[in-house]
C-alpha positions in Angstrom: 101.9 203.7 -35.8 105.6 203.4 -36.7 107.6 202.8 -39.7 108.2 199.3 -41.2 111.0 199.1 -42.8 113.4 200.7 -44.2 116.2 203.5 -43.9 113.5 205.0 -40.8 112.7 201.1 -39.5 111.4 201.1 -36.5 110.4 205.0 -35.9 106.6 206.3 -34.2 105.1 208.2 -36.1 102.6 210.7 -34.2 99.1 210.3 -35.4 96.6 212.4 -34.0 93.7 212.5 -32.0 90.1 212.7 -33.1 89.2 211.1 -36.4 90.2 214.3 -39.0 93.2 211.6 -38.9 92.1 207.8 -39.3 96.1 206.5 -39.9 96.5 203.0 -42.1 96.9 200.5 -39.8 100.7 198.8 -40.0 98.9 195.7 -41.3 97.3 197.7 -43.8 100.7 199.6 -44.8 102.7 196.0 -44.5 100.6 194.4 -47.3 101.0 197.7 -49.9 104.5 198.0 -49.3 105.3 193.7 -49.6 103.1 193.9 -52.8 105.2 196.8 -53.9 108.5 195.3 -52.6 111.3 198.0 -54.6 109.0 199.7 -56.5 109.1 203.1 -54.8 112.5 203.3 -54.8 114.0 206.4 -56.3 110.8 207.6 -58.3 107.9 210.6 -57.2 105.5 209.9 -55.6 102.2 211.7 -54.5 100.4 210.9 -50.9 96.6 212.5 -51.3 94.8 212.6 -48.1 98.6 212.3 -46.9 96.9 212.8 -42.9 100.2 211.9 -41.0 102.1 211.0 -43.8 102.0 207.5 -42.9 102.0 206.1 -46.6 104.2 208.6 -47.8 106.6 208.2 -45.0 107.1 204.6 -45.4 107.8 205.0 -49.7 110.8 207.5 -48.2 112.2 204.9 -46.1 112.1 202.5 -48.7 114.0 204.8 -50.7 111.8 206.9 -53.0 112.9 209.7 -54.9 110.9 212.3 -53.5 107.0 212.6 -52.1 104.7 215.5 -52.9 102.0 215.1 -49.9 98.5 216.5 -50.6 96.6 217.1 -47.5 94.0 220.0 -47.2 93.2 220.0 -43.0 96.1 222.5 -41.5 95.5 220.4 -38.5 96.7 216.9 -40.4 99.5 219.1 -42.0 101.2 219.9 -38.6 101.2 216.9 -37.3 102.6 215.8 -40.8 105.2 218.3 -40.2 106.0 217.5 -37.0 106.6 213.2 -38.6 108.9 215.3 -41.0 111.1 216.6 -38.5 111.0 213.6 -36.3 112.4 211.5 -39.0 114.7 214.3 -40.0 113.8 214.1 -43.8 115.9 216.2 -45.8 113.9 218.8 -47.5 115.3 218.4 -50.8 112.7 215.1 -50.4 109.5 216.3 -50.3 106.8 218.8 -51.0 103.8 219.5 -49.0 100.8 221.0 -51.0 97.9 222.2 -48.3 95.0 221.5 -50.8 91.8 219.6 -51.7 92.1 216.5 -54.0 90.3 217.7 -56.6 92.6 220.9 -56.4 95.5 218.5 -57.0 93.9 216.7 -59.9 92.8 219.8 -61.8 96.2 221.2 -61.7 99.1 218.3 -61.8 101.4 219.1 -63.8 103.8 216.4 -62.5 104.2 212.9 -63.6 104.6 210.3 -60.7 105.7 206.7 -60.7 103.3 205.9 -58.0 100.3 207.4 -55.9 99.1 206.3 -52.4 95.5 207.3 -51.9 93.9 206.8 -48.2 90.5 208.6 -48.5 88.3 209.2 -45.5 86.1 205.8 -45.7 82.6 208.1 -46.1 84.4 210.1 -49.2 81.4 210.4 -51.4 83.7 211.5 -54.5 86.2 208.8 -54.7 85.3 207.2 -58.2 85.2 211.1 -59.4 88.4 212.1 -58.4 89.7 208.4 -59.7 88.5 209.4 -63.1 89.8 213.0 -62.5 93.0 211.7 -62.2 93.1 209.0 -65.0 92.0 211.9 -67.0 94.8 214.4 -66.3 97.3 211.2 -67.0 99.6 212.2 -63.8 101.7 208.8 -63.9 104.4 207.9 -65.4 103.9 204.9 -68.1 104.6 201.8 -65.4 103.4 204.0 -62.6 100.7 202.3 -60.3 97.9 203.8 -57.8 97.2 202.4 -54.6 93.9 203.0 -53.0 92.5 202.1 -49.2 88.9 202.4 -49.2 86.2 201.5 -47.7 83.9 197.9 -48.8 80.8 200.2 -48.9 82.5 202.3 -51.0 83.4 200.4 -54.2 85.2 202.0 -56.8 85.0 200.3 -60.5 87.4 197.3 -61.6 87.4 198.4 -65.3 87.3 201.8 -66.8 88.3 203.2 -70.3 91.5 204.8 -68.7 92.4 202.6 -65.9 91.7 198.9 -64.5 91.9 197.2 -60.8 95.0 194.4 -61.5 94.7 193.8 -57.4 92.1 194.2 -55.2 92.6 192.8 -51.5 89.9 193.3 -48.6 91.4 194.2 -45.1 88.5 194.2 -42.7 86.7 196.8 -43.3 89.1 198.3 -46.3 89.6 197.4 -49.8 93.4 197.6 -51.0 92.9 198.5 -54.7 96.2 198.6 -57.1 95.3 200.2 -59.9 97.7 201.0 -63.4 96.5 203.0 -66.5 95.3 201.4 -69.6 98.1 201.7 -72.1 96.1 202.5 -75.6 94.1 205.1 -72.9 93.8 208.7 -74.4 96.1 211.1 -72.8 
């Protein structure tokens, strides 16, 4: 697992052993990031299920503002930590918060420009926290989610606060960009 481009090009990133950590695959995090292109650069932006910070990670090398990381296993966190310091990060460009999803989404207070969401694939609540999120209107106005889950775990195209504008299946992964409805209640 490395970096793919960017101001940290080229750098390993540790990943873990066991599966409390399944990393996106550089395949995986080469397709976000080409359909992105420059849109992470300079705004906030949230990692939840951050793991190793893979996602997040990347969105700083490509020159986003700052990352908030939301990852609730103390085990994923060090070795989050331990990327961090490997890349030498400045701390002025990011925030790690060691809780739940759900946590996050009852209690953002932030706007972000764009969130990267890597679930495990057997996450029975990922259309829940979706809608938790939609609901508590956490991005900005052009801001744009990106979700990896798993093809037997669908989440829905079309809902009243958000719709699916690209959905891409990676073997066993769907790559789902989502964007808030605009006439959506706040």
């Amino acid at each position: 697992m490395r970096i793919i481009s960017g101001r940290y090009k080229g750098q390993r990133l540790i990943s873990g052993k066991g599966l409390a950590i399944r990393p996106t695959t550089d395949r995986v995090k080469e397709y976000i990031f080409n359909i992105l292109q420059d849109f992470p650069s300079r705004r906030r932006i949230v990692d939840i299920f951050a793991g190793s910070g893979s996602l997040g990670l990347e969105a700083l090398s490509r020159g986003a503002g700052h990352v908030c990381f939301v990852e609730n296993a103390f085990s994923s966190i060090r070795i989050l930590k331990q990327n961090i310091t490997r890349l030498k990060v400045p701390s002025s460009q990011y925030t790690i918060l060691q809780q739940d999803a759900f946590q996050f989404a009852r209690y953002v207070k932030e706007k972000y420009g764009l969130c990267l969401m890597d679930p495990p694939f057997k996450f029975p609540f990922l259309q829940s926290l979706l809608d938790e999120l939609f609901e508590r209107d956490f991005l900005t106005k052009e801001g744009i989610m990106v979700v990896e889950h798993e093809v037997s775990n669908p989440i829905r195209i079309q809902s009243e606060l958000y719709s699916v504008f690209i959905q891409k299946k990676i073997g066993r992964s769907y790559i789902s960009f989502l964007e808030k409805k605009q006439n959506a209640r706040p």
